[in-house]
DOKE-584847 format. One record per residue: residue in one letter; x, y, z of N, C-alpha, C, O in turn. Coordinates in pm, whole numbers, plus 50000, padded with zeros to 5 digits. Example, Ala and Ser with C-alpha at 12.3 -4.5 7.8 and 13.67 -1.06 7.14 Angstrom:
A513194943150780512304955050780513204967050780514244966850846 S512854977550708513674989450714512905000350787513415011450804 
This chain:
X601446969457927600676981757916600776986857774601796985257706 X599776992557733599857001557617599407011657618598727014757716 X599597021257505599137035257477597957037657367597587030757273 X597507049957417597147053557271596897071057262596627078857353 X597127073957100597517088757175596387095657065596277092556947 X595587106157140594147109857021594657122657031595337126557126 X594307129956926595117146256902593457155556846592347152856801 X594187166056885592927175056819594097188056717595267185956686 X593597195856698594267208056651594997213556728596167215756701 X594297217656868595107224456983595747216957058596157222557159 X596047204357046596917197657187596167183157144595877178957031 X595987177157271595857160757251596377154457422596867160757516 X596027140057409596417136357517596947122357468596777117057358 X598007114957637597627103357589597317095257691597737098757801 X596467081757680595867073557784596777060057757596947055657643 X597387053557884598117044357934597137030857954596397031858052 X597027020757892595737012057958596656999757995597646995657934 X596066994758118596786979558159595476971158126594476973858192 X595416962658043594666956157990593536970257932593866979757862 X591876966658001591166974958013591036986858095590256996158080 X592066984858200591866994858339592907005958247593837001958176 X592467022958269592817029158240593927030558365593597028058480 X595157034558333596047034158432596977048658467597547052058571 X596847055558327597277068358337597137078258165596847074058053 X597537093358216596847100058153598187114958131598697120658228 X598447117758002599057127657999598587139357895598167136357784 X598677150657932597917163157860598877168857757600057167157791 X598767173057680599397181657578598917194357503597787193457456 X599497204357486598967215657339600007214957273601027208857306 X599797221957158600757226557029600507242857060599507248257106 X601527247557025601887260157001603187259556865604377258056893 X602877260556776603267260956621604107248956635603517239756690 X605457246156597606017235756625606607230856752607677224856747 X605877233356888606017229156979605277224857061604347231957101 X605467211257112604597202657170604947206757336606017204357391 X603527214957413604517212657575603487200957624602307199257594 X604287194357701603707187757771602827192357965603477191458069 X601617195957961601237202758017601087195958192601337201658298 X600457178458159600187175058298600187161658256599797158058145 X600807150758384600837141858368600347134358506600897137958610 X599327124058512598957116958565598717102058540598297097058435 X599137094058687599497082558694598467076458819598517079258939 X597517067158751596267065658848596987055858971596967056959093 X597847042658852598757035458971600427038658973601097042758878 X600867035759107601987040459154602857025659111602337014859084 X604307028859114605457017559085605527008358948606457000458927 X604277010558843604267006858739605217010858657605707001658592 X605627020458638606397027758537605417035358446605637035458325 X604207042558503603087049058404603857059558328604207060258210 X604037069358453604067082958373605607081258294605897091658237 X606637070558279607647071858207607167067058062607467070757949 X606147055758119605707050957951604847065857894605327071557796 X603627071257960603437083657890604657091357827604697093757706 X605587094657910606647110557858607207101357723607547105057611 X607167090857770607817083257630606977083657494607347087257382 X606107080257523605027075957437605117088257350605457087657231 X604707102657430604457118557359606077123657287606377131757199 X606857114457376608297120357283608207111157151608177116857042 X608187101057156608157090757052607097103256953607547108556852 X606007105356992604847112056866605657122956834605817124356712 X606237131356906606997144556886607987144356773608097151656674 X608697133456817610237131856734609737128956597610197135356502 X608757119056576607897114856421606867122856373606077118656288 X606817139256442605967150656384606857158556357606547169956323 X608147154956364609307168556387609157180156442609607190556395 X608287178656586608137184956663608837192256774609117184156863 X609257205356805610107204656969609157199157045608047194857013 X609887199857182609247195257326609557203757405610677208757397 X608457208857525608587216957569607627211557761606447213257791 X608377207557817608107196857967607527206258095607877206158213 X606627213558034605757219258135605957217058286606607223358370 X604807200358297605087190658352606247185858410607167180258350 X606147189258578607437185258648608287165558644609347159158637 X606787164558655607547149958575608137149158473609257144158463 X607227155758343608267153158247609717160458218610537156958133 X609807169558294611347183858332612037167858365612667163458268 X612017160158468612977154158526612977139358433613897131158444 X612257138058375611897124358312613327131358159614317124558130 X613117140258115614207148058045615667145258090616607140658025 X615607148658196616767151758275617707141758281618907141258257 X616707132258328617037115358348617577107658202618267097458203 X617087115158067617157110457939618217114957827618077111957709 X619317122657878620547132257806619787128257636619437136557552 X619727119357631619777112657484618857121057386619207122857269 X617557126557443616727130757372616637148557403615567154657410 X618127155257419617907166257438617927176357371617937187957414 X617927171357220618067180157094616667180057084616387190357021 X615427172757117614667172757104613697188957149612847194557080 X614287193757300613277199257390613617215957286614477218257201 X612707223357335612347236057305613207244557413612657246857520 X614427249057394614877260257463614937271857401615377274757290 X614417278457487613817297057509615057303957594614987314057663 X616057296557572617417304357669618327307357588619357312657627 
């Protein structure tokens, strides 16, 4: 599978493709230096979609010197699951 991730000013997304078949889809905005991740969808199940998305948008985050901010209940637990990248996220606490 691969990615590819298209951005605008306000946010951006990114699309997951298995070959040609689009396979999944994750949403994003910016709010100054913080990226939240808003919604994540996974067209097929047991692939590993939506981990390659949360990955994919942390990977762009960390190389914009961006926070992260996991809207997205997948991506809250996809976090959770990841100790490693927790200097990364945006805490408001």
């Amino acid at each position: 599978m691969e990615t590819k991730i298209e951005t605008t000013n306000t946010g951006g997304k990114v699309l997951a493709y298995d070959g040609d078949e689009l396979v999944g889809r994750l949403d994003f905005s910016f709010k100054g230096n913080v990226l939240s991740i808003d919604h994540t969808y996974a067209y097929k199940e047991g692939m590993g979609v939506g981990s390659l998305l949360v990955t994919a948008v942390n990977d762009y985050a960390v190389s914009k010197g961006l926070k992260v901010l996991p809207v997205c209940s997948f991506a809250a637990v996809w976090y959770q699951r990841h100790p490693q990248f927790q200097a990364v996220l945006d805490r408001k606490d």
